[in-house]
C-alpha positions in Angstrom: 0.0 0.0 0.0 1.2 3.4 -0.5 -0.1 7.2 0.5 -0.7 9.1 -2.5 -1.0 13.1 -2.6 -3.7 14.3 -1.6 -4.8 17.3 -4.2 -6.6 20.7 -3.0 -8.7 23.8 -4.5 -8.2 24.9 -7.3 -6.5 21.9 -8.7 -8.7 21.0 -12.3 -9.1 17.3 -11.1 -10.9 18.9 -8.2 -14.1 19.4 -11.3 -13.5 17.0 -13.7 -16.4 14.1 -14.1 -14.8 10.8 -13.6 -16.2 7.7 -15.7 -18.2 5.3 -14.4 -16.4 2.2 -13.0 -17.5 -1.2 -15.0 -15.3 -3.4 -13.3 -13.5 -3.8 -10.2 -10.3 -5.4 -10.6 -7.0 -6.1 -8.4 -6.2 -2.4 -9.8 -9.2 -0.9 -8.3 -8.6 -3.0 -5.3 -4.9 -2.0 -5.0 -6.4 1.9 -5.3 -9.2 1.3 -2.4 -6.3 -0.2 -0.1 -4.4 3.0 -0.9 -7.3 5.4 -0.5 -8.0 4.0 2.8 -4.3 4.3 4.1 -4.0 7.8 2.6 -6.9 8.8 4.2 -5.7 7.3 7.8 -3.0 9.3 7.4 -4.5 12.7 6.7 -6.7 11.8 9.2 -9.9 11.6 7.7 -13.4 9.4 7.4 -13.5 9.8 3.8 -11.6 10.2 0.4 -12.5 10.3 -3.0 -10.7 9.4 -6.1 -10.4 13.1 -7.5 -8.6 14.3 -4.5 -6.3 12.2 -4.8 -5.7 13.0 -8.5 -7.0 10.2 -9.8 -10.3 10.2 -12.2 -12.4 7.6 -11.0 -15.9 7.1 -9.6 -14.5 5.6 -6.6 -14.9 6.6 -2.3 -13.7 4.9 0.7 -15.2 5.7 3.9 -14.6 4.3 7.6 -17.1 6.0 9.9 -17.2 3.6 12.9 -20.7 3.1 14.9 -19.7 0.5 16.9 -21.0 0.1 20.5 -19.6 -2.0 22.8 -21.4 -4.9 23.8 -23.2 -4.9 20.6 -24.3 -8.3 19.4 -25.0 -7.7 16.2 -21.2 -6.2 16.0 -19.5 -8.4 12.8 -16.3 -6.0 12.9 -15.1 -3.1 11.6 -17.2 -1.9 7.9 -15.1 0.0 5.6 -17.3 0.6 2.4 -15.9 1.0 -1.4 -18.5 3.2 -2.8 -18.5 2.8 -6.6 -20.5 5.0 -9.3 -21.4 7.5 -5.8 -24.2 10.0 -6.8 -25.0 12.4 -4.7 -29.1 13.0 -4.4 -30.4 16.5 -4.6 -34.3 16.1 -3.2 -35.0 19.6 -4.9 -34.2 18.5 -8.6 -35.1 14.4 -8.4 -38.7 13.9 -8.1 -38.6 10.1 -8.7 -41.1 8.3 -6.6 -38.7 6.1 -6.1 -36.6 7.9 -4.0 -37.4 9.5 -0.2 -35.5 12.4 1.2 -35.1 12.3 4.9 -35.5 15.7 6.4 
């Protein structure tokens, strides 16, 4: 694993629209593991791909709700959050879709 840069305003990658992610391979993997040490380091709960230079649609995130004594506790989650969107309640309408206010 390695700690990569991690980029700040203004850089350009900062704005740019990564493609969507199709597949993920021991490259993608090997860039998770990376985010996720990079963003230990900073310290932080959460990196994207761009801020780390690299155009994908890729986050890692470690936000930890554990409780001790919690049964239902199966270890530590660390999501890889392919193709993120982020939802805007005031511009999708879908009935499919409930903002929580």
């Amino acid at each position: 694993m390695a700690i990569l840069k991690i980029v700040t305003f203004p850089d350009p990658v900062l704005r740019q629209r990564a493609p969507e992610i199709t597949t993920f391979d021991a490259k993608l993997e090997k860039l998770a593991a990376d985010m996720f040490e990079t963003m230990y380091d900073a310290p932080g709960v959460g990196l994207a791909a761009n801020q780390v230079a690299v155009l994908q649609r890729i986050a890692v995130i470690d936000v930890d709700y554990h409780i001790e004594g919690d049964e239902d506790d199966d270890g530590p989650r660390r999501p890889v959050e392919t193709n993120p969107r982020v939802f805007d309640p005031a511009r999708d309408r879908s009935p499919r879709r409930k903002a929580f206010h």
